[in-house]
BAFI-3210 file (N, C-alpha, C; in Angstrom, 3 decimals, decimal comma, padded with zeros to 6 digits):
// residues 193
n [1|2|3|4|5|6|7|8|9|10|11|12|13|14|15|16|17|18|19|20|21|22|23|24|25|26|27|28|29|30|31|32|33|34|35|36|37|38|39|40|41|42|43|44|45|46|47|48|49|50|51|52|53|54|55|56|57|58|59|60|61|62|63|64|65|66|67|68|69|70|71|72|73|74|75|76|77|78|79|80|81|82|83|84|85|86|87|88|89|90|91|92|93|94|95|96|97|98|99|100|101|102|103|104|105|106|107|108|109|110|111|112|113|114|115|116|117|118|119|120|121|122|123|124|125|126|127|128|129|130|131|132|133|134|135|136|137|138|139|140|141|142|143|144|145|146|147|148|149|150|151|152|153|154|155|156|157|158|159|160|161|162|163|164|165|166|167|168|169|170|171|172|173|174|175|176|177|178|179|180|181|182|183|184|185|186|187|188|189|190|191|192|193]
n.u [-055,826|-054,711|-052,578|-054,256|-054,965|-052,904|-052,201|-054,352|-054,469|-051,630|-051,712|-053,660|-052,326|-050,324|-051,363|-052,395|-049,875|-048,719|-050,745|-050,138|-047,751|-046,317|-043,936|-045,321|-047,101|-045,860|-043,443|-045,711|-046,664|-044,446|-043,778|-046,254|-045,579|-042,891|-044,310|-045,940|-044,131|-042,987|-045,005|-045,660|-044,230|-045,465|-046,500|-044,186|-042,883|-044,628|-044,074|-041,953|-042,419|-044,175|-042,459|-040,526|-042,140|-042,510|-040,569|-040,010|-042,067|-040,637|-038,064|-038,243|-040,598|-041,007|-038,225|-036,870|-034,174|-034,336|-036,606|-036,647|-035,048|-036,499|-038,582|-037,259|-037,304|-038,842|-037,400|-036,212|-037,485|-037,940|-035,472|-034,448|-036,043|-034,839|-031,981|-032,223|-033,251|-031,092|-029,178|-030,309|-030,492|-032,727|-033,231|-035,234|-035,725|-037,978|-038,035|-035,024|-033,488|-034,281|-034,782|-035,019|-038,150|-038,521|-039,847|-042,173|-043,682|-045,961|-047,536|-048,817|-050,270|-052,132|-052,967|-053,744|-055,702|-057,880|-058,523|-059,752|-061,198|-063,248|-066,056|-067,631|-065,514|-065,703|-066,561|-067,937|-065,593|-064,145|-066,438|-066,326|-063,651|-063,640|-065,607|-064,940|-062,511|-063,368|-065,379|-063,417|-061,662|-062,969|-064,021|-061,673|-058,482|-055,927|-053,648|-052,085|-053,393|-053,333|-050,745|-049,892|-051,438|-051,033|-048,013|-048,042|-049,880|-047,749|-045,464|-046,504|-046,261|-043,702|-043,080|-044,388|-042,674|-040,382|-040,616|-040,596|-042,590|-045,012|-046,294|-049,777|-050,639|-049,582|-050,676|-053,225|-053,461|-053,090|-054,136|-056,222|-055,670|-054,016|-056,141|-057,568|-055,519|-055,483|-057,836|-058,303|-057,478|-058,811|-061,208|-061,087|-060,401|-062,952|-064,602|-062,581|-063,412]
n.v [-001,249|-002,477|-004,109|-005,971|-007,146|-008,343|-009,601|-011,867|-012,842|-014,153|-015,769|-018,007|-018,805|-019,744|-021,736|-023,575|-023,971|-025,713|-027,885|-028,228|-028,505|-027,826|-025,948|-023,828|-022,484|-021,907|-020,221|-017,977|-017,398|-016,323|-014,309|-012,221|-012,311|-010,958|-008,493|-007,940|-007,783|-004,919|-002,934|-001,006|-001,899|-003,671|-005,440|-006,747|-007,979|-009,878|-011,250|-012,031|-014,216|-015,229|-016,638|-018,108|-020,034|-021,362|-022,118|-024,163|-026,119|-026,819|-027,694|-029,162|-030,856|-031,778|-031,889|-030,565|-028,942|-027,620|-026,220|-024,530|-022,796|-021,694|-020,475|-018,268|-016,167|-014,176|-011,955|-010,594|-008,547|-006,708|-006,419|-005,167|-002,582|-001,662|-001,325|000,618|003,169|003,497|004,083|006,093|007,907|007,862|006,371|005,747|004,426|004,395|002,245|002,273|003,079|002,383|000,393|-002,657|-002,568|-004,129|-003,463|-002,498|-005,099|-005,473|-003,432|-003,175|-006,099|-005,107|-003,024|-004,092|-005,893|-004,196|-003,136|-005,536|-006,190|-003,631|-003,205|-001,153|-001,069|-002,928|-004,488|-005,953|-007,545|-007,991|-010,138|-011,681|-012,771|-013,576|-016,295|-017,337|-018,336|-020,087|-021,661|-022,713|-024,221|-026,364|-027,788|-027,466|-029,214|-028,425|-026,940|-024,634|-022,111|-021,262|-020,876|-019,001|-017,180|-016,839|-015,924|-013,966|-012,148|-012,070|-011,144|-008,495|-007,987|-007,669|-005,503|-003,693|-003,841|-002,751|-000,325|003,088|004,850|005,448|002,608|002,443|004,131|003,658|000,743|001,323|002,782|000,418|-001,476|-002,308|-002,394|-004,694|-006,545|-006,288|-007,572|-010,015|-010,989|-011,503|-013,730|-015,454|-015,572|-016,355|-019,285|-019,787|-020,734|-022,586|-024,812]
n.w [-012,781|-015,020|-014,039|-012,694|-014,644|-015,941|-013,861|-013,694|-016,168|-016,540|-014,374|-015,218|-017,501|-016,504|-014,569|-016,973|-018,441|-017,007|-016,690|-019,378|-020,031|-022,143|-024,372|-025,965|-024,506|-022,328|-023,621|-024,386|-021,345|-020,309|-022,070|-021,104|-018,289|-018,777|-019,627|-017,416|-015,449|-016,001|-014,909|-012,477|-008,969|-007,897|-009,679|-010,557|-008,413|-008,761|-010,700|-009,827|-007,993|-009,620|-011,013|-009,173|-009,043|-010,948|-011,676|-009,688|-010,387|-012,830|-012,230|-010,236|-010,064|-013,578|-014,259|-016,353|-017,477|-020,150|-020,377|-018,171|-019,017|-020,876|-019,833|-018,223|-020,340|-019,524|-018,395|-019,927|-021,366|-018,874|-017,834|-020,089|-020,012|-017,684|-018,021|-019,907|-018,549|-017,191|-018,855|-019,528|-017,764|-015,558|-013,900|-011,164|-007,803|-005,344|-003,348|-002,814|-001,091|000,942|004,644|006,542|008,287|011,131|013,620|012,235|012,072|014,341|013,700|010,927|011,001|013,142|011,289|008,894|009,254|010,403|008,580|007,190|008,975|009,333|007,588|005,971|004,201|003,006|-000,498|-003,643|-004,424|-001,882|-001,135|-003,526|-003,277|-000,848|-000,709|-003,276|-002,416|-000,222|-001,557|-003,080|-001,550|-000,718|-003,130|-004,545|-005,489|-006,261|-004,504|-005,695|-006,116|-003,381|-003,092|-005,168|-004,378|-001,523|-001,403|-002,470|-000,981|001,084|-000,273|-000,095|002,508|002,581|001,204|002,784|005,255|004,244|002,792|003,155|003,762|006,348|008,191|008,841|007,441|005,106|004,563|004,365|001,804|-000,003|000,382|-000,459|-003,562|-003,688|-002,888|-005,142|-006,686|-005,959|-006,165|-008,795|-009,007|-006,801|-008,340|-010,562|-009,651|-008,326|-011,094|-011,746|-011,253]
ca.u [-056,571|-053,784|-052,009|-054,948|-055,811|-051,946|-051,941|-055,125|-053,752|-050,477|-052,001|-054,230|-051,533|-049,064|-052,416|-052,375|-048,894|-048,670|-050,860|-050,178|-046,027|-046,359|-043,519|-045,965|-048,251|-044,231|-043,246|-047,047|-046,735|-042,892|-043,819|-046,860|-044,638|-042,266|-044,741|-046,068|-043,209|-043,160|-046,386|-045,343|-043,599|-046,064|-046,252|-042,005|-042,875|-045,384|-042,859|-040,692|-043,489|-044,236|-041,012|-040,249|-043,766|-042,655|-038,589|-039,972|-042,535|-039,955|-037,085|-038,196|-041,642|-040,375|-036,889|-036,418|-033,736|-035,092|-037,810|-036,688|-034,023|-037,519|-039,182|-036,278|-037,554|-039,450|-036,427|-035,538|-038,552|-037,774|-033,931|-033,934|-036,239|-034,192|-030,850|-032,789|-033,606|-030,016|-028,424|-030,834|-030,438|-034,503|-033,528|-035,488|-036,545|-038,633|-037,392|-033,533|-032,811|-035,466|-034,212|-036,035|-038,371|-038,945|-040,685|-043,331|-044,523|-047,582|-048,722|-048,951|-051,005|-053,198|-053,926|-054,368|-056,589|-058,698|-058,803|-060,627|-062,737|-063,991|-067,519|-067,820|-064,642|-066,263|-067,115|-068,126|-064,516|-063,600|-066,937|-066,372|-062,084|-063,775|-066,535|-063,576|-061,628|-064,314|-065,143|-062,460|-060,839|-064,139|-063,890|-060,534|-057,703|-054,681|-052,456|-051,281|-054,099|-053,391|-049,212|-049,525|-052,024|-049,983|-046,857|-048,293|-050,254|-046,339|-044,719|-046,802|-046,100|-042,420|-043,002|-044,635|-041,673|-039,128|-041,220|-040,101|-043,943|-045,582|-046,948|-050,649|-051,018|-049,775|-052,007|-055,018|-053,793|-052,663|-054,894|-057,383|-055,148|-053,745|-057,466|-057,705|-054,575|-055,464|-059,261|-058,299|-057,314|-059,618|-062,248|-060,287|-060,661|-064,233|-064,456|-061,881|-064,196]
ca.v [-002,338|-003,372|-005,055|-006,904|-008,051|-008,968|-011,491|-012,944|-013,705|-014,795|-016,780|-018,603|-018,977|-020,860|-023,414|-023,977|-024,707|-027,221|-028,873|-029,062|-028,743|-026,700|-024,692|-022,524|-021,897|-021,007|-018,587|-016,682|-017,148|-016,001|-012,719|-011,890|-011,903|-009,951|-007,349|-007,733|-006,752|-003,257|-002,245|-001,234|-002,123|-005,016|-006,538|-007,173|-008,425|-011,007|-012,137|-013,279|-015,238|-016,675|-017,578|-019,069|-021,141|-022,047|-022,598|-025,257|-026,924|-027,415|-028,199|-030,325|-031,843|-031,714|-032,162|-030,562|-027,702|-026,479|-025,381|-023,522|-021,335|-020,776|-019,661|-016,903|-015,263|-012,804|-011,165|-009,946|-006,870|-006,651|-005,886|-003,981|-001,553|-001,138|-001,114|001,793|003,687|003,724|004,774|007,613|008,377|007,768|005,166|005,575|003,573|004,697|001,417|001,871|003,549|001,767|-000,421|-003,008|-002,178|-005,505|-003,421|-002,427|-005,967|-005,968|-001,964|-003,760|-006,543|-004,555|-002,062|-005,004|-006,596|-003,438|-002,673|-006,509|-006,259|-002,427|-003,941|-000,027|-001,452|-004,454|-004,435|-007,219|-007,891|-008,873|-011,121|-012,971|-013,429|-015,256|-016,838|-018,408|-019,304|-021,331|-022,654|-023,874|-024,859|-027,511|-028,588|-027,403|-030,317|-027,690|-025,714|-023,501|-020,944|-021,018|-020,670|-017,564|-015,400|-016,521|-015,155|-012,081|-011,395|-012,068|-009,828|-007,056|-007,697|-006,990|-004,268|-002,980|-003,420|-002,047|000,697|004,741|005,385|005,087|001,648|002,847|005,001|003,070|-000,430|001,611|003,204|-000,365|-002,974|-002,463|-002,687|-006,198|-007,142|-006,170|-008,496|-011,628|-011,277|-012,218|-015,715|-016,113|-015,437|-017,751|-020,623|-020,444|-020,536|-023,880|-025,996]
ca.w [-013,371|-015,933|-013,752|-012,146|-015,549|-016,095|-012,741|-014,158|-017,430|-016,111|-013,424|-015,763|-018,154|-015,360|-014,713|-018,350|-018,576|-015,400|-016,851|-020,548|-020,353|-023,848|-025,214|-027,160|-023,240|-021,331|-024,071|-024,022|-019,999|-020,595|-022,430|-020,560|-017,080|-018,725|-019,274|-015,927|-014,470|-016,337|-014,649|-011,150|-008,339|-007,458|-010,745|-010,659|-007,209|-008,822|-011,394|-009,153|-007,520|-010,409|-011,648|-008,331|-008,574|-012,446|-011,075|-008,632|-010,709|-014,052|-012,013|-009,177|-010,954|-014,453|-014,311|-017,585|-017,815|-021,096|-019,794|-017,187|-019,951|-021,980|-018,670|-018,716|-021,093|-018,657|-018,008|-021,450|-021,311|-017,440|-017,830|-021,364|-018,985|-016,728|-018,697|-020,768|-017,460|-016,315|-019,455|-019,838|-016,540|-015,492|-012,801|-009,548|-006,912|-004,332|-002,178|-003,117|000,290|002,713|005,267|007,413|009,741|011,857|014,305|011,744|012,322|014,606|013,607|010,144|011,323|013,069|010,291|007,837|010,439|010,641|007,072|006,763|009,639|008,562|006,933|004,972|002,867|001,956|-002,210|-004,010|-004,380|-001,244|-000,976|-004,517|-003,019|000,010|-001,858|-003,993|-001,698|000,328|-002,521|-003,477|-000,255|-000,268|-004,167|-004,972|-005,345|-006,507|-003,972|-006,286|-005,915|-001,986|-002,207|-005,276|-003,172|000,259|-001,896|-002,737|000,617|001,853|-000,680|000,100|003,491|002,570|001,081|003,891|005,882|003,878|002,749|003,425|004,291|007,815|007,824|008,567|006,272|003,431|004,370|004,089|000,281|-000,624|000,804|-001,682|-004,661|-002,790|-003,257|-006,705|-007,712|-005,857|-006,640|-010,144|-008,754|-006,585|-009,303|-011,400|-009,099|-008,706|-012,422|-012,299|-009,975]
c.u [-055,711|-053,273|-052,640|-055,052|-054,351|-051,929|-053,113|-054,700|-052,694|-050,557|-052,610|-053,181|-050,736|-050,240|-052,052|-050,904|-048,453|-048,842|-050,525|-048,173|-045,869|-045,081|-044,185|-046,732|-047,030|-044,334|-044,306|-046,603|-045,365|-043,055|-044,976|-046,376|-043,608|-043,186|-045,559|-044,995|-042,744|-044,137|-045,574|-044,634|-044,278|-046,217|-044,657|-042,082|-043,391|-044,765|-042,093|-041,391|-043,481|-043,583|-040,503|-041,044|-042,584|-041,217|-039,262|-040,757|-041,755|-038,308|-037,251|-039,676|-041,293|-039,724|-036,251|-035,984|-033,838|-036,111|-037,808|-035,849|-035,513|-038,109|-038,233|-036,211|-038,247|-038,812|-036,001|-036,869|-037,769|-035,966|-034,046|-034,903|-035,593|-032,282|-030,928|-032,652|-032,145|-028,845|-028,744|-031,328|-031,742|-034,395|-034,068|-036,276|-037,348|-038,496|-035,997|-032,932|-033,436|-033,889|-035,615|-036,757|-038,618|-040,115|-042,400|-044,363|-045,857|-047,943|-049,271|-049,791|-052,008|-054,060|-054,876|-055,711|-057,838|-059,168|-059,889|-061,708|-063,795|-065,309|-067,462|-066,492|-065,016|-067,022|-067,864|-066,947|-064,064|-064,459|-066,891|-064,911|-062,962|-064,297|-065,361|-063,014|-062,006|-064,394|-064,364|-061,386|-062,143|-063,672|-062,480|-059,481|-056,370|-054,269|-052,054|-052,332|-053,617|-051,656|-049,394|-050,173|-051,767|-048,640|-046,721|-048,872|-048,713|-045,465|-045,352|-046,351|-044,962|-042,121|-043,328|-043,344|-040,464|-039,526|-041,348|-041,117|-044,047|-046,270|-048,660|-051,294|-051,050|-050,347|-052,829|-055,067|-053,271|-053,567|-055,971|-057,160|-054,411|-055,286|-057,745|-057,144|-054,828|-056,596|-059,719|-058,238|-057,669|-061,036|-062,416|-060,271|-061,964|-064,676|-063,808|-062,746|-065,208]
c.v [-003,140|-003,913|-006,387|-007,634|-008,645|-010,702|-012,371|-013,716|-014,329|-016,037|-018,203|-019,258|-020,587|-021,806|-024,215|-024,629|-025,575|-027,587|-029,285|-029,376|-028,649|-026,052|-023,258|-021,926|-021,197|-019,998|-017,854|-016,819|-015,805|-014,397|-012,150|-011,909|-010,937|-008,294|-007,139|-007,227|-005,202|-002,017|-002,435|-001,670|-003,632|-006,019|-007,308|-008,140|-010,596|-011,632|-012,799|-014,456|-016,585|-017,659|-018,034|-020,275|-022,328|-022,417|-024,247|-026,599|-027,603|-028,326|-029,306|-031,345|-032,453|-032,313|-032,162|-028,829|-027,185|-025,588|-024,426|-022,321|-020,942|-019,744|-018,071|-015,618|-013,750|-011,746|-010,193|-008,695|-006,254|-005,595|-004,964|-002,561|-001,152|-000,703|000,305|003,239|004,372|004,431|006,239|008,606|008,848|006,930|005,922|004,980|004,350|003,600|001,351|002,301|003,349|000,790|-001,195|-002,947|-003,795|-005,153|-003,120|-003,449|-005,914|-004,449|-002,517|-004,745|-006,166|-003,527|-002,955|-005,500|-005,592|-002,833|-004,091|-006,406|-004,906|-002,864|-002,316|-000,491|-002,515|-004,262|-005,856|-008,051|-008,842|-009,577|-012,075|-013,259|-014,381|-016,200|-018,202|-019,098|-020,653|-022,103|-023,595|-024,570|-026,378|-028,144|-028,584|-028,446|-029,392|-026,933|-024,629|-022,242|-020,414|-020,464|-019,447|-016,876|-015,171|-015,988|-013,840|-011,582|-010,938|-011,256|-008,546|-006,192|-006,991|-006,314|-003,516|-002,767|-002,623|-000,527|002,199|005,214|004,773|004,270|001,989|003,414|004,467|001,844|000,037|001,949|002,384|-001,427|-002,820|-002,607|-004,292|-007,299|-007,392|-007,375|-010,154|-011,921|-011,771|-013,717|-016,684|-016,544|-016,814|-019,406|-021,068|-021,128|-022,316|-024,826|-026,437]
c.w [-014,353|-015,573|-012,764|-013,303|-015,791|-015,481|-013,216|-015,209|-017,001|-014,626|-014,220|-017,076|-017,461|-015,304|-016,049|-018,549|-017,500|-015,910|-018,115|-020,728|-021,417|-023,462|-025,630|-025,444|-022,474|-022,285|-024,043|-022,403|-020,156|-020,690|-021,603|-019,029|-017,356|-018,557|-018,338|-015,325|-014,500|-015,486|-013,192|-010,546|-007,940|-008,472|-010,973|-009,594|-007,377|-009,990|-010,772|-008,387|-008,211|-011,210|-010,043|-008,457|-010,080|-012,095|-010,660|-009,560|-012,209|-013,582|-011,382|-009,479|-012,174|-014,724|-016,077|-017,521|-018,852|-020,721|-019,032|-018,076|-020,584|-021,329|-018,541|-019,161|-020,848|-018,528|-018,739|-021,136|-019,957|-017,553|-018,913|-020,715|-018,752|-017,443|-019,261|-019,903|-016,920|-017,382|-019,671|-018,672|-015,805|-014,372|-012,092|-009,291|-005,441|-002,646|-002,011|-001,759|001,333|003,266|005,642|008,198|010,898|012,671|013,720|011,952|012,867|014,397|012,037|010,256|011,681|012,259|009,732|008,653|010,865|009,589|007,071|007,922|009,838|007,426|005,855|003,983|002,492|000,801|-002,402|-004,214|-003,374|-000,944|-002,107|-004,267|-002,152|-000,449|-002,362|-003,184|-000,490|-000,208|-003,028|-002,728|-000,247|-001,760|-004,557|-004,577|-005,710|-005,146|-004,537|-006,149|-004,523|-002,325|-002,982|-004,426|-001,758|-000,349|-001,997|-001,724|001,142|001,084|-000,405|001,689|003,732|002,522|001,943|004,601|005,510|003,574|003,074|004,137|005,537|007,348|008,139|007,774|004,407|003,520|003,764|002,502|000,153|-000,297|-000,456|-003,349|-004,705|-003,448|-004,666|-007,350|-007,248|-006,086|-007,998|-009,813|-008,380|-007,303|-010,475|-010,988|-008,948|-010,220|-013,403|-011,874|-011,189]
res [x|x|x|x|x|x|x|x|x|x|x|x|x|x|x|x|x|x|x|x|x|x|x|x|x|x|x|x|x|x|x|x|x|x|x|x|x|x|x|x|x|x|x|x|x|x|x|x|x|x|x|x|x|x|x|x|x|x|x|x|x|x|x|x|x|x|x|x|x|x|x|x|x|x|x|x|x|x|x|x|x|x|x|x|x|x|x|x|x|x|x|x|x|x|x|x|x|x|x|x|x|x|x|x|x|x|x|x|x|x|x|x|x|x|x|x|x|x|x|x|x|x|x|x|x|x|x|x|x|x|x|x|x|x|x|x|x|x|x|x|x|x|x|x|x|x|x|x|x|x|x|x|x|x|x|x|x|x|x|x|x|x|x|x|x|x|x|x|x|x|x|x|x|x|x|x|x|x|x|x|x|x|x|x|x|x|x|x|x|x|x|x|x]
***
C-alpha cells in the first residue's frame, strides 16, 4: 500500500507541476520520487517513468535546462541507497542474472488476459480503474494519465520478461498489485474531470 500511495502522490504532484512550472512543486515531486524508488522493485521502475514523462515535458515543452538538473534530484535518495548497500555488502538483485525471455510473450498475454477476464478477481478496484478511465477517455483532455499507466502496464510487462520466475505464476501474484498502483491514477482522474 505505500507504494500505491507513493504513485498517487507523485502522480498528482507531476499534474501539478505541468501545469504550474513551480520550483517549490519539482523539488516536493523531486523528493517524493526519490523515495518512491526505495520502496521496491516497481516503485524504481515508476521513477524512471516519471522522470522520462518530466525529461520530455521540461526539455521538449519547456525548454528550460534548470529544470530538468532540479528534476535530478530523485536520484540523490535512489543512489545513496544503493551506494550504502554495496559498501555494506547488502546488494541484491533478484533481476541481476535474468535474461530475456521473448518467448514468454504470448504465455504472458494470456495469463494477463485471464487474470482480467476471471469476474471472481474483480474488486472495486478494478471497476473504479475502468470507471476512470471511461470517464475520462469521454471528458478527459490530458494524455498523460493514458501514457503513465501504458508505461507502467509496459514496465511490468518487462519485468515479466526478464523475470527468473515462471511467467504464470508470477502474473497471477503480481497483477493485482499492477492494479493497486495504476488505480491511484485512475482514481485521480476521475477526481480531475
Amino acid at each position: 500500500m505505500a507504494l500505491g500511495f507513493y504513485i498517487f502522490a507523485d502522480f498528482t504532484l507531476l499534474v501539478r507541476f505541468i501545469k504550474s512550472r513551480d520550483y517549490k512543486d519539482l523539488i516536493l515531486l523531486s523528493l517524493f520520487l526519490g523515495i518512491t524508488g526505495l520502496i521496491k522493485e516497481e516503485g524504481l521502475v515508476f521513477v524512471l517513468i516519471s522522470q522520462a514523462v518530466l525529461t520530455y515535458y521540461i526539455l521538449a515543452k519547456f525548454k528550460n535546462f534548470k529544470l530538468f538538473l532540479v528534476s535530478l534530484l530523485c536520484v540523490i535518495p535512489i543512489l545513496d541507497w544503493q551506494l550504502y548497500k554495496i559498501l555494506n555488502g547488502l546488494s541484491y538483485s533478484l533481476y541481476a542474472n535474468s535474461a530475456f525471455h521473448p518467448e514468454r510473450i504470448l504465455p504472458i498475454f494470456i495469463e494477463i488476459l485471464k487474470e482480467v477476464i476471471n469476474i471472481r478477481n474483480w474488486n472495486f478496484l478494478w471497476l473504479s480503474f475502468l470507471f476512470g478511465l471511461l470517464i475520462f477517455a469521454k471528458y478527459g483532455k490530458r494524455r498523460l494519465v493514458y501514457m503513465l499507466i501504458g508505461f507502467q502496464v509496459l514496465s511490468y510487462l518487462a519485468v515479466f520478461l526478464i523475470s527468473p520466475y515462471e511467467p504464470s505464476a508470477h502474473v497471477k501474484n503480481v497483477i493485482d498489485r499492477l492494479l493497486l498502483h495504476i488505480a491511484a491514477i485512475a482514481v485521480y482522474s476521475i477526481a480531475a474531470i
